[in-house]
C-alpha positions in Angstrom: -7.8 7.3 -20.3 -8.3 4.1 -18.8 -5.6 4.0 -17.0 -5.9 7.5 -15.3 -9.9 6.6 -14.3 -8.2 3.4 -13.0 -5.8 4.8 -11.0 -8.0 7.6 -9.5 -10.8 5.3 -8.4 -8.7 2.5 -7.1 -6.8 4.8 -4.6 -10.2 6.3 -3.3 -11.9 3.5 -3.1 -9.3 1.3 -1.6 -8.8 4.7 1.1 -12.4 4.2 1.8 -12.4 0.5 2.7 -9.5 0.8 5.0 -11.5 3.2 7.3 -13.6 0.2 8.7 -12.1 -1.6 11.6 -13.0 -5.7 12.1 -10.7 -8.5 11.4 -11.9 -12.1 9.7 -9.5 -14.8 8.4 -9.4 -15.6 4.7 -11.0 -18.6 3.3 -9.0 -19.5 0.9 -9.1 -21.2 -2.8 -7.9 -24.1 -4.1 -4.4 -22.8 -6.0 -4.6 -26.0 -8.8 -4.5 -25.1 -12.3 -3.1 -25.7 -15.8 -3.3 -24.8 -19.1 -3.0 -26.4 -22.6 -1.6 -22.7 -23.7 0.9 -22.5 -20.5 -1.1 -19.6 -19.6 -1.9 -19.3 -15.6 -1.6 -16.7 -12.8 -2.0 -18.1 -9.5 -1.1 -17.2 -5.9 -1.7 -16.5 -2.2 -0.3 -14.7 0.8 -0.1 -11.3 2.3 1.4 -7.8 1.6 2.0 -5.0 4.4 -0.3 -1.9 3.8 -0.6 1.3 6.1 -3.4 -0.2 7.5 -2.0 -3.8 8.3 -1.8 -6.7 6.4 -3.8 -7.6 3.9 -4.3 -11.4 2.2 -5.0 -12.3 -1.1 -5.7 -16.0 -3.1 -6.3 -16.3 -6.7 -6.2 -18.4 -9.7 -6.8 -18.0 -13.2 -6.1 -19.9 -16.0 -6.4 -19.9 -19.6 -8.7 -23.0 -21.2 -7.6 -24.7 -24.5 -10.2 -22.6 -26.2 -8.7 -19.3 -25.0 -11.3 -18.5 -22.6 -10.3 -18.1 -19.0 -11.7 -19.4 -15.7 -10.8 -18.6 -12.2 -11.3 -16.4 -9.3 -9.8 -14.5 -6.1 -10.1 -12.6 -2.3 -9.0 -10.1 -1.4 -9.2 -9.2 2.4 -8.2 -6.0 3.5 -7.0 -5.9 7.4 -10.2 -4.0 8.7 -11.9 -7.5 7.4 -13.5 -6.4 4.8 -13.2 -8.5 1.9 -14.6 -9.0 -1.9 -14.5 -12.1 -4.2 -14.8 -12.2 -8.1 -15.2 -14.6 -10.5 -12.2 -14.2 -13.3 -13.2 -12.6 -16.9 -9.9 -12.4 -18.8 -6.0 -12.5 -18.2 -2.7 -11.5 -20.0 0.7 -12.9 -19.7 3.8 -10.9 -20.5 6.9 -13.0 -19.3 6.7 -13.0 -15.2 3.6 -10.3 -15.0 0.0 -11.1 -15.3 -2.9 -9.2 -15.4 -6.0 -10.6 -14.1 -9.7 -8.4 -14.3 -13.2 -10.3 -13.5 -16.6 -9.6 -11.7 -17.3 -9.1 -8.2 -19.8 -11.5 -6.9 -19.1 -11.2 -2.9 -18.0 -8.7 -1.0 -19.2 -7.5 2.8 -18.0 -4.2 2.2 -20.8 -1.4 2.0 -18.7 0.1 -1.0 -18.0 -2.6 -2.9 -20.7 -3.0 -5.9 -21.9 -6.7 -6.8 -21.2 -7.1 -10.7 -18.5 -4.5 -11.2 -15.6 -5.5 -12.4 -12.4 -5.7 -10.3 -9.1 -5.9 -11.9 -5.1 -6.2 -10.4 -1.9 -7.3 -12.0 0.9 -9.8 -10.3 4.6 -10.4 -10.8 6.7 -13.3 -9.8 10.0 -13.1 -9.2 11.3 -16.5 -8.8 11.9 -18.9 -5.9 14.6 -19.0 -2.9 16.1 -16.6 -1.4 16.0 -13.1 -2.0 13.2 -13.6 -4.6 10.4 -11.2 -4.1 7.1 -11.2 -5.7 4.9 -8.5 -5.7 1.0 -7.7 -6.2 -1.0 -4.7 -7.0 -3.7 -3.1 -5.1 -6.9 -4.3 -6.1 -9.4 -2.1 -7.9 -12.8 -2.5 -8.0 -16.1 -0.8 -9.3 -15.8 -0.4 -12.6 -18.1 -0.8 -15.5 -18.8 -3.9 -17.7 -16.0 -3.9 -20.1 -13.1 -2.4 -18.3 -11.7 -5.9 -17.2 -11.5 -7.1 -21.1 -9.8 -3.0 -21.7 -7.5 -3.6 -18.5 -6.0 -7.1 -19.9 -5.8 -5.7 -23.4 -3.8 -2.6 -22.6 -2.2 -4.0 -19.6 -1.5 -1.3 -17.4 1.1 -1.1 -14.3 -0.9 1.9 -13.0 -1.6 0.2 -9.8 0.5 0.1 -6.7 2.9 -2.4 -6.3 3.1 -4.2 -3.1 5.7 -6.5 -2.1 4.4 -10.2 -1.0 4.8 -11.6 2.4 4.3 -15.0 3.5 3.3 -16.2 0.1 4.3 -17.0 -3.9 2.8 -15.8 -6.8 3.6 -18.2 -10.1 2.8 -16.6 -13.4 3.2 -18.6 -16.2 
């Protein structure tokens, strides 16, 4: 059920953000991170939409207590843009899933205190190696992110990263 709702809203929300036309470079994180349990999802660059590029940075990683901490950007290539502070994260070998709350955004449809959520899969280094990220959903209600990196879902679509790395470990 989660995963269908997911799904649905992510594809019209992200459809409704991409109608907007403006263009501002991303301000990006500091990537650092480790983790006592070996647990972190970090990473940065671009993926080709229909619309254009869009760019991405995040970080999460998980504390020696099992708590998380972290955040990400995404910006979409009409500009618009939201940032969220991370809530919770799952590794499975080279994917992660990473969910948190939005606390910035400039786009109009983008809600302040929803959660966002995406999921992230590296593929190695060198040649030939290709990462990928998912779309990023956002809007949904408090406790969705801790359901999303529970169930761990690959609902969302994939999108092969450009200029970029994505280390999950």
């Amino acid at each position: 059920m989660i995963v269908h709702r997911l799904f649905l809203l992510s594809v019209a929300a992200l459809a409704a953000a991409s109608c907007t036309e403006g263009s501002h470079p991303l301000a990006p994180d500091a990537l650092l991170s480790h983790s006592v349990a070996g647990h972190r999802v970090v990473g940065s660059g671009h993926v080709q939409t229909a619309a254009g590029q869009r760019e991405f940075t995040f970080h999460a990683i998980e504390e020696p207590g099992g708590g998380v901490t972290g955040s990400y950007k995404i910006v979409l290539p009409n500009g618009l843009f939201f940032e969220a502070d991370v809530t919770c994260m799952a590794v499975d070998g080279n994917t992660g899933w990473v969910a948190g709350i939005i606390r910035a955004t400039n786009a109009g449809i983008v809600v302040v205190g929803s959660r966002s959520m995406f999921w992230a899969r590296d593929d190695g280094e060198g040649e030939g190696a290709a990462d990928v990220v998912s779309s990023a959903a956002f809007n949904f209600p408090e406790g969705t992110d801790l359901g999303f990196c529970e169930e761990r879902p690959l609902i969302l679509p994939p999108m092969t990263v450009t200029d970029g790395n994505v280390q999950v470990r």
